[in-house]
PAZAVO-927772 format. One record per residue: residue in one letter; chain; x, z, y of N, C-alpha, C in turn. Coordinates in pm, 1 decimal. Atoms other than C-alpha are relative to their C-alpha. Last residue first. Layout:
+------+-------+----------+----------+----------+----------+----------+----------+----------+----------+----------+
| rest | kette |       nx |       nz |       ny |      cax |      caz |      cay |       cx |       cz |       cy |
+------+-------+----------+----------+----------+----------+----------+----------+----------+----------+----------+
|    A |     A |        X |        Z |        Y |        X |        Z |        Y |        X |        Z |        Y |
...
+------+-------+----------+----------+----------+----------+----------+----------+----------+----------+----------+
END
This chain:
+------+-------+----------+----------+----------+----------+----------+----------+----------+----------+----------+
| rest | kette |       nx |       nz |       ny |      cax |      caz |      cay |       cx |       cz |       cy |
+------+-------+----------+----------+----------+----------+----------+----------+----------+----------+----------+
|    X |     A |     11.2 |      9.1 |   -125.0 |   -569.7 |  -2679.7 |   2235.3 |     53.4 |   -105.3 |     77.6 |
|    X |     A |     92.6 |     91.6 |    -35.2 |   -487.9 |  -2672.3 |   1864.7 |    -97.2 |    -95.3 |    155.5 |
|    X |     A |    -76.2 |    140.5 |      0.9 |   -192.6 |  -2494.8 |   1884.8 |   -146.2 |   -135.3 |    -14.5 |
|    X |     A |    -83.6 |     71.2 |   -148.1 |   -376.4 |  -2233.7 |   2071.6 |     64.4 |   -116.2 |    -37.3 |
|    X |     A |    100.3 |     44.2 |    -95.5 |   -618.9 |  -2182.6 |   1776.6 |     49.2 |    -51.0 |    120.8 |
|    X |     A |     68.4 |     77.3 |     42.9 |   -367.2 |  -2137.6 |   1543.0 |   -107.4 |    -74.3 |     74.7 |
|    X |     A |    -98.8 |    113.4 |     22.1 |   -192.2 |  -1873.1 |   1693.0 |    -60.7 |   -174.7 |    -25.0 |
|    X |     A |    -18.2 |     44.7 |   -163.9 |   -491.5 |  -1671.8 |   1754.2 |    129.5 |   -173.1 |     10.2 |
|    X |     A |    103.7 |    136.4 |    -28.8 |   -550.1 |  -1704.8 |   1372.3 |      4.2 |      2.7 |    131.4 |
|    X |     A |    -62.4 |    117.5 |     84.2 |   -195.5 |  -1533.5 |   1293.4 |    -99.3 |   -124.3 |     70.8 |
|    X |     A |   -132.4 |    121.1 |    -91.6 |   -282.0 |  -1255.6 |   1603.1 |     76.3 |   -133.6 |    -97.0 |
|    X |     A |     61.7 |     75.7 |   -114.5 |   -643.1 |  -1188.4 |   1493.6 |    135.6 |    -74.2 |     61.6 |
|    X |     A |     26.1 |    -73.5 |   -109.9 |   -549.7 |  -1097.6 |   1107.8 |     18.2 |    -79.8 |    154.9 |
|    X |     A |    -57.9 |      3.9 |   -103.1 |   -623.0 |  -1367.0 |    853.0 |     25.6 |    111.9 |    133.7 |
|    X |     A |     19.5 |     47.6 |   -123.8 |   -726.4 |  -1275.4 |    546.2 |    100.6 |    -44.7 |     92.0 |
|    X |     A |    -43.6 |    112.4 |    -46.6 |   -778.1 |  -1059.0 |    231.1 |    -30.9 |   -146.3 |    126.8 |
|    X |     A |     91.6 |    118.9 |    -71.3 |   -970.1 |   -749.4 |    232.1 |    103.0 |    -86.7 |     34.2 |
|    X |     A |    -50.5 |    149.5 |    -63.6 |   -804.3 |   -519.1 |    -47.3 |    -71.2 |    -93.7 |     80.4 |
|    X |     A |      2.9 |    133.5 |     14.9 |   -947.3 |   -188.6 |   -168.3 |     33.6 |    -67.7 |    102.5 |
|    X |     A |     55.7 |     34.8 |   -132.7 |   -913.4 |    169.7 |   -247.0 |     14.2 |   -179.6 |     -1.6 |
|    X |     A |     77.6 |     18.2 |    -95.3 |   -926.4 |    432.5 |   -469.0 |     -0.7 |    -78.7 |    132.1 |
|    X |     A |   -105.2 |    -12.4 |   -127.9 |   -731.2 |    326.6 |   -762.8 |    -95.5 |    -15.4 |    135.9 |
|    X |     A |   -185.7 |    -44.3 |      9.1 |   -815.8 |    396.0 |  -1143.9 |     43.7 |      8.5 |    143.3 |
|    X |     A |    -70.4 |     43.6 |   -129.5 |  -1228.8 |    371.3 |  -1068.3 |    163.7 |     91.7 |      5.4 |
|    X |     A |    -35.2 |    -90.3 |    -49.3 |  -1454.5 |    518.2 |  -1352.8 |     99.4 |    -56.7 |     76.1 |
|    X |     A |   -104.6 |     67.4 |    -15.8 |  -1746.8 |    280.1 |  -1408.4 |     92.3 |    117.2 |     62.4 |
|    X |     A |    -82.3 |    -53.0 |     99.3 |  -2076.5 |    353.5 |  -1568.5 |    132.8 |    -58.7 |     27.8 |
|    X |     A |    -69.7 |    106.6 |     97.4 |  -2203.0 |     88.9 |  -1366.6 |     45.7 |     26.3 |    -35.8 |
|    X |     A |    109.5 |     65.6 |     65.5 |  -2476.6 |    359.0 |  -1111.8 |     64.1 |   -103.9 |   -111.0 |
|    X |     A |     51.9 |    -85.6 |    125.8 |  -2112.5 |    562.9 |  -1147.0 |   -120.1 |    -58.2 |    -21.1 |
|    X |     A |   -102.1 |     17.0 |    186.0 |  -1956.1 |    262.7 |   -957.4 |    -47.4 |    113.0 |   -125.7 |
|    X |     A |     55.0 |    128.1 |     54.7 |  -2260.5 |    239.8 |   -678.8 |     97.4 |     -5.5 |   -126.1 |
|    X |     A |    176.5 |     32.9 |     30.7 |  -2282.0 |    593.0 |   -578.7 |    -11.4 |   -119.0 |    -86.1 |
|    X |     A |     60.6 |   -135.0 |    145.4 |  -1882.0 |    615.6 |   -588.4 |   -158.3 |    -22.5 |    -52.3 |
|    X |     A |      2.3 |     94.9 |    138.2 |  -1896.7 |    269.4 |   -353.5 |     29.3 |    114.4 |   -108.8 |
|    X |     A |     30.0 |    142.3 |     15.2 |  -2085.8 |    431.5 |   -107.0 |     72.4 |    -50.5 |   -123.7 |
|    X |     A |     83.1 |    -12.6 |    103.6 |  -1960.9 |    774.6 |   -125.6 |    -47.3 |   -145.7 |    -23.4 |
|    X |     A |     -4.7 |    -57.3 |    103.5 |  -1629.4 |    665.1 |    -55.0 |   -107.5 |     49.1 |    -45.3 |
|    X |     A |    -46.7 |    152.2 |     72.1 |  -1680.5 |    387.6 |    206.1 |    -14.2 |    105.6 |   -118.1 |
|    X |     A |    118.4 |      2.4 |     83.3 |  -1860.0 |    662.4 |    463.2 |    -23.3 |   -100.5 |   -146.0 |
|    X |     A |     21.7 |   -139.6 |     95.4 |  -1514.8 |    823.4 |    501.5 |   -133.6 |    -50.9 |    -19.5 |
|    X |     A |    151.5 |      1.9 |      6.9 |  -1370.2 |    498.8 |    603.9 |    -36.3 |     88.3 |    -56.8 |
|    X |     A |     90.4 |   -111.2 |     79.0 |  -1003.7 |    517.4 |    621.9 |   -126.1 |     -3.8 |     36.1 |
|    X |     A |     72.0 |    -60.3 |   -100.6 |   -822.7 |    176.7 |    769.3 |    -71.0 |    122.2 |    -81.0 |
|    X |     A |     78.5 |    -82.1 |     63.1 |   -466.2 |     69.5 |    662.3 |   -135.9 |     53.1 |     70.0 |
|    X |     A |     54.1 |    -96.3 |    -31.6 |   -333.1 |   -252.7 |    770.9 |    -88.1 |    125.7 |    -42.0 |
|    X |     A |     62.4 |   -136.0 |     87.1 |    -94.9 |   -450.4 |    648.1 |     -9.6 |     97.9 |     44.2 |
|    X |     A |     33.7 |   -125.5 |    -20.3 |     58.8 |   -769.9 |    748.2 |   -144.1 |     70.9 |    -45.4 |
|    X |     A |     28.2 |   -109.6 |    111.0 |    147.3 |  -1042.7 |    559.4 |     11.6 |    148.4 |     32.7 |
|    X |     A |   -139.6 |    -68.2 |    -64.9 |    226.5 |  -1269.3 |    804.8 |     15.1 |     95.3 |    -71.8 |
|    X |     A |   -162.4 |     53.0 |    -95.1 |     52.3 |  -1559.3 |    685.8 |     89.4 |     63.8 |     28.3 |
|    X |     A |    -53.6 |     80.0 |     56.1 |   -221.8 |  -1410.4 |    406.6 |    106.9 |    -86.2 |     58.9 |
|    X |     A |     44.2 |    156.3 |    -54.1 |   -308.0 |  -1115.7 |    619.6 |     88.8 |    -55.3 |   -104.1 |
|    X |     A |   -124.1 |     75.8 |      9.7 |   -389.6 |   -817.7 |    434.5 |    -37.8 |   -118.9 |     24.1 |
|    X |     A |     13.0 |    157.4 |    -53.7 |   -641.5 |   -558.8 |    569.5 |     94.8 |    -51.9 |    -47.5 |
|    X |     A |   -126.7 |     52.4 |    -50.9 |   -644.2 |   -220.8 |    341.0 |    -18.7 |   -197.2 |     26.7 |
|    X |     A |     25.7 |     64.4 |    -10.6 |   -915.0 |     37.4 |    319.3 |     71.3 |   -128.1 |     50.2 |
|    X |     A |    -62.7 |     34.2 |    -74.4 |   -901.0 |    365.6 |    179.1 |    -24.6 |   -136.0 |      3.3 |
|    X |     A |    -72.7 |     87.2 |     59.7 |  -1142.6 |    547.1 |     27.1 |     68.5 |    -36.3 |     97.9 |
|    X |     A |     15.6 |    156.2 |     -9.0 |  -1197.4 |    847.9 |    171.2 |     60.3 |    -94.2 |    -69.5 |
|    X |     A |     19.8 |    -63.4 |    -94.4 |  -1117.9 |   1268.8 |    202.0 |    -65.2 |   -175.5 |     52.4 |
|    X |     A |    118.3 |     12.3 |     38.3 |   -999.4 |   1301.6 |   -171.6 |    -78.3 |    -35.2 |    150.2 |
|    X |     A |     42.5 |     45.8 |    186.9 |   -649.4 |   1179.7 |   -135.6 |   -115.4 |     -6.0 |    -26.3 |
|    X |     A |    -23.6 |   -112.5 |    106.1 |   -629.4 |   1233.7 |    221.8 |    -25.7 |    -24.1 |    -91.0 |
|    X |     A |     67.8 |    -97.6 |      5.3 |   -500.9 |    896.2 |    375.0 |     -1.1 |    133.6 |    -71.6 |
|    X |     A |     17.7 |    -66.9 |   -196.3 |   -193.0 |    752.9 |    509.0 |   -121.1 |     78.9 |    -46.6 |
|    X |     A |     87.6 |    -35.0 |    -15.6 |    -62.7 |    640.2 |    152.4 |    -25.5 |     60.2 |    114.5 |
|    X |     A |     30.4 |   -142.6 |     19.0 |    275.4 |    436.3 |    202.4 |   -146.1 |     56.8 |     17.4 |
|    X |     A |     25.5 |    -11.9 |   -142.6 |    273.3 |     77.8 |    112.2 |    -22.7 |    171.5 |    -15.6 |
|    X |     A |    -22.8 |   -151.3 |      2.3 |    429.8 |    -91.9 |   -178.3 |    -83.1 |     71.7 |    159.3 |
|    X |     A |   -104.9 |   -129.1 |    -52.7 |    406.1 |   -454.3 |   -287.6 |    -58.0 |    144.3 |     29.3 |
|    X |     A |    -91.0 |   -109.3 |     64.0 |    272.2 |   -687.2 |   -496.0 |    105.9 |     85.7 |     59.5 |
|    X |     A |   -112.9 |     16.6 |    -66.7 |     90.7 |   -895.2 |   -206.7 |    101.1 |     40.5 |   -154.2 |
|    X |     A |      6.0 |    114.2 |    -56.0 |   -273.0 |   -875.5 |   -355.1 |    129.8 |    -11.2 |      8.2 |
|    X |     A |     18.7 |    133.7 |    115.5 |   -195.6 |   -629.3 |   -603.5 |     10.0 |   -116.9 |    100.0 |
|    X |     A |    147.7 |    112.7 |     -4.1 |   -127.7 |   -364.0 |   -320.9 |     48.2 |   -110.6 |    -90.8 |
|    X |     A |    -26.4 |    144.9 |     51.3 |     33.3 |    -66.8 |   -457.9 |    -70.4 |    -39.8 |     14.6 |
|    X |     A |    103.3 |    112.2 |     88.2 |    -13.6 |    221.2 |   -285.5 |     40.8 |   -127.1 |    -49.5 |
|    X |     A |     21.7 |    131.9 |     -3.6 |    175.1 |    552.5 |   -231.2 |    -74.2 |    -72.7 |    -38.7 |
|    X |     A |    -94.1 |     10.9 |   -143.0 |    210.8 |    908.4 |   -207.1 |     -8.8 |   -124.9 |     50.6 |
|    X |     A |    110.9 |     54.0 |    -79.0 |    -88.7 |    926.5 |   -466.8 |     87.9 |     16.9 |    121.8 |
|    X |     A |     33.0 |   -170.8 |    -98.8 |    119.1 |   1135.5 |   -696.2 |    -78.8 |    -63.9 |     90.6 |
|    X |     A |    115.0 |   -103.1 |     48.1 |     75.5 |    847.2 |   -958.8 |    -32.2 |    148.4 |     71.3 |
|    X |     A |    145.6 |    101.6 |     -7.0 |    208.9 |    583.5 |   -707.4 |   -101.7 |     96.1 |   -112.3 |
|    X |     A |      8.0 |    -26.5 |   -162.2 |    523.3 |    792.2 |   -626.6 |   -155.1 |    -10.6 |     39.3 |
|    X |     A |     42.9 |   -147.6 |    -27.1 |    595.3 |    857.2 |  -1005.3 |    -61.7 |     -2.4 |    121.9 |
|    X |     A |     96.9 |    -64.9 |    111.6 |    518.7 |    458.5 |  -1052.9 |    -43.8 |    122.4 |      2.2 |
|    X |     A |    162.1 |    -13.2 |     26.8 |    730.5 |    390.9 |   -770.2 |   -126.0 |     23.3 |    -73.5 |
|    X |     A |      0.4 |   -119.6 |    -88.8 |   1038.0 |    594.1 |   -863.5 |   -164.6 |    -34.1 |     32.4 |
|    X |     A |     66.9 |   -109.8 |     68.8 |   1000.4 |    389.6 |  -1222.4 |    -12.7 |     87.4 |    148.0 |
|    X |     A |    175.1 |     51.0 |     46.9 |    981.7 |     51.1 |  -1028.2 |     24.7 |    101.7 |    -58.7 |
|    X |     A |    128.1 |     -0.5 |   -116.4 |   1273.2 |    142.3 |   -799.9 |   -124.2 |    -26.7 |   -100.9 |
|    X |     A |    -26.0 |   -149.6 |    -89.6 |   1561.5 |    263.1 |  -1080.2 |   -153.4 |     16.0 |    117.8 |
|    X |     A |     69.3 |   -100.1 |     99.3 |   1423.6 |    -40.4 |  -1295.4 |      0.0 |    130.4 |     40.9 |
|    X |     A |    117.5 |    -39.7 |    -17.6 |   1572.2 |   -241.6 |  -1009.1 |    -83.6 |     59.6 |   -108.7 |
|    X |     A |     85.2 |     92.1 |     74.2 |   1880.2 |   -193.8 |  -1030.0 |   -145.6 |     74.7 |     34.1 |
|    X |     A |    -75.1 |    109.9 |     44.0 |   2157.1 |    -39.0 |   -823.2 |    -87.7 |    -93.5 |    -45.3 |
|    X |     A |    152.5 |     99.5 |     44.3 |   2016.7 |    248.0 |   -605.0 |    133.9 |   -134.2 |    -61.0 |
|    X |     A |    -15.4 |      3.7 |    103.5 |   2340.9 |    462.9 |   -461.5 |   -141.0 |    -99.5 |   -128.1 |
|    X |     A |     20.9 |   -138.5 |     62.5 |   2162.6 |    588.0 |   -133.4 |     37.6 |    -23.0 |   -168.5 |
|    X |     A |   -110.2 |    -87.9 |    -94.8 |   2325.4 |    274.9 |     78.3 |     -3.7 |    150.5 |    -89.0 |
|    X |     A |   -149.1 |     25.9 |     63.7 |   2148.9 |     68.2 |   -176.9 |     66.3 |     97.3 |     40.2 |
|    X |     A |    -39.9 |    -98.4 |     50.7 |   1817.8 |    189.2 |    -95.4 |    145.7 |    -25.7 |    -69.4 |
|    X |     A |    -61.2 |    -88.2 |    -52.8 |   1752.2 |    -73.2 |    115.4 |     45.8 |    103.1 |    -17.0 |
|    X |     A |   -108.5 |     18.9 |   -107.6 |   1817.9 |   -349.9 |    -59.0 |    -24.5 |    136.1 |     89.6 |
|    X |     A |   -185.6 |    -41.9 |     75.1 |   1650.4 |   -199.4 |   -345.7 |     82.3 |      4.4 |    109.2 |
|    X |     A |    -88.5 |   -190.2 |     19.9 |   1345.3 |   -127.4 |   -155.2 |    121.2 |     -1.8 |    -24.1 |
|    X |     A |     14.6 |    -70.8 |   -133.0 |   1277.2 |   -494.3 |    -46.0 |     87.9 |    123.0 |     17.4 |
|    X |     A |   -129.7 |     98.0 |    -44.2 |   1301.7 |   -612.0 |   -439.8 |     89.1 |     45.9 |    194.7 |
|    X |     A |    -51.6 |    -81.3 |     94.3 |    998.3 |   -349.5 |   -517.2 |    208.5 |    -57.4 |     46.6 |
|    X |     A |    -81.2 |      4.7 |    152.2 |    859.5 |   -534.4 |   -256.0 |     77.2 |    132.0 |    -42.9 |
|    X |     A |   -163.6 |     63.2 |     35.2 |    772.3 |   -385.6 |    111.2 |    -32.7 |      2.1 |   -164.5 |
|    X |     A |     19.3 |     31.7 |    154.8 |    444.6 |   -315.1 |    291.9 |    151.5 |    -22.6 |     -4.4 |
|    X |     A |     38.6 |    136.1 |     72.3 |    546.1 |   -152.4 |    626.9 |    -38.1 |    -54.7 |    -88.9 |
|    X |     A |    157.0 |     48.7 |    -39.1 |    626.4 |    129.3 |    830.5 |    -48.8 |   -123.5 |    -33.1 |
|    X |     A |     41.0 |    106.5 |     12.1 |    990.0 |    123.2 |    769.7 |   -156.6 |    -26.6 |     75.8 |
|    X |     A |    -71.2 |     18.5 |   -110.0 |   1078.0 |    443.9 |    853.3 |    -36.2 |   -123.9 |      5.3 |
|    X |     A |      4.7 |    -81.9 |   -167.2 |    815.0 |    610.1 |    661.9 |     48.6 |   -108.4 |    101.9 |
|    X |     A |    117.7 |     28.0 |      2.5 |    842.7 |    338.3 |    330.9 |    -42.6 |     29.9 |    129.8 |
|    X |     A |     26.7 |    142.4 |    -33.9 |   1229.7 |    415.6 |    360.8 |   -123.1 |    -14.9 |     -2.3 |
|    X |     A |    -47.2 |     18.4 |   -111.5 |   1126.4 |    780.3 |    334.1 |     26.4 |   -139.9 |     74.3 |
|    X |     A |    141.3 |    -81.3 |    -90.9 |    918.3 |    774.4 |     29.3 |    130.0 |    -20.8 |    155.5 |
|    X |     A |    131.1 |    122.1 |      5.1 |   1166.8 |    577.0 |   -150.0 |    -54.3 |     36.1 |     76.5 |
|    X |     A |    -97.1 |    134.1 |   -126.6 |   1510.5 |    836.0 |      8.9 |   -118.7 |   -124.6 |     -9.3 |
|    X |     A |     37.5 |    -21.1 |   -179.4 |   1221.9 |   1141.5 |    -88.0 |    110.0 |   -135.3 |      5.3 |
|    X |     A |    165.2 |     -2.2 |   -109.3 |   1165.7 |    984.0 |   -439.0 |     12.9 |     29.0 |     80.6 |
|    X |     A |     11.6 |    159.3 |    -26.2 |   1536.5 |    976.4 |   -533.4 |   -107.5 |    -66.9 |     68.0 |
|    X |     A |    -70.5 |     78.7 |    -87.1 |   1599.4 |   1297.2 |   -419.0 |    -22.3 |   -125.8 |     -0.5 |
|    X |     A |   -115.8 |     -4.3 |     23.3 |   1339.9 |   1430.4 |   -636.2 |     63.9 |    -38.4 |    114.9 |
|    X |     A |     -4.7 |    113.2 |     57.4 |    968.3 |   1549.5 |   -546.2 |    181.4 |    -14.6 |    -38.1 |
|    X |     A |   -177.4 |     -3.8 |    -56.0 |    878.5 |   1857.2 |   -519.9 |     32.5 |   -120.9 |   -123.6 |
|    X |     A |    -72.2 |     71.9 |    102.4 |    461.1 |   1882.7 |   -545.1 |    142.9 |    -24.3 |     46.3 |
+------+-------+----------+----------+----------+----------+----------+----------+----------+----------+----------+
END
């Protein structure tokens, strides 16, 4: 698939970044590449997010680049609620599993992958030492 210029400088910040990021996030950094408004970043993501280059996590509303193979697993994304990091994990035995169980509920599944909200170990480490 050949994407535009505008999509490789999104898709690239996302790379270099390595990170979740806002729609708001992007702009600033895509300024340097001519980017002005944000209607310019929410249609790139949309094309970015229907090629499956990217994900949108609901929890957070932001952006994260796709790491897996499209068909090859669901994907599986940690978000901490303090630092708001974001981890991707691929589970290849996650995709038949919940396929098996969404076609037993006549259910066809818009976005393969899901959200575990939380604490990751270094927010709640924190926490535990100040208590000490």
């Amino acid at each position: 698939m050949k994407l535009t210029i505008a999509q490789q400088n999104i898709l690239d910040i996302l790379k270099t970044e390595n990170e979740a990021m806002s729609a708001y996030e992007l702009l600033e950094k895509a300024k340097p590449y001519g980017f002005q408004a944000p209607i310019q970043i929410y249609r790139i993501l949309k094309k970015l997010s229907e090629q499956c280059l990217i994900v949108k996590l609901n929890t957070l509303n932001m952006y994260v680049l796709n790491q897996a193979e499209i068909s090859a697993s669901y994907q599986l994304f940690t978000v901490c609620t303090e630092c708001q990091r974001v981890r991707s994990i691929a589970i290849p035995q996650l995709k038949a599993c919940v396929e098996s169980t969404i076609q037993a509920k006549q259910f066809n599944p818009r976005y393969p992958y899901l959200e575990v909200v939380g604490q990751c170990f270094s927010c709640l480490s924190k926490h535990e030492t100040q208590y000490i």
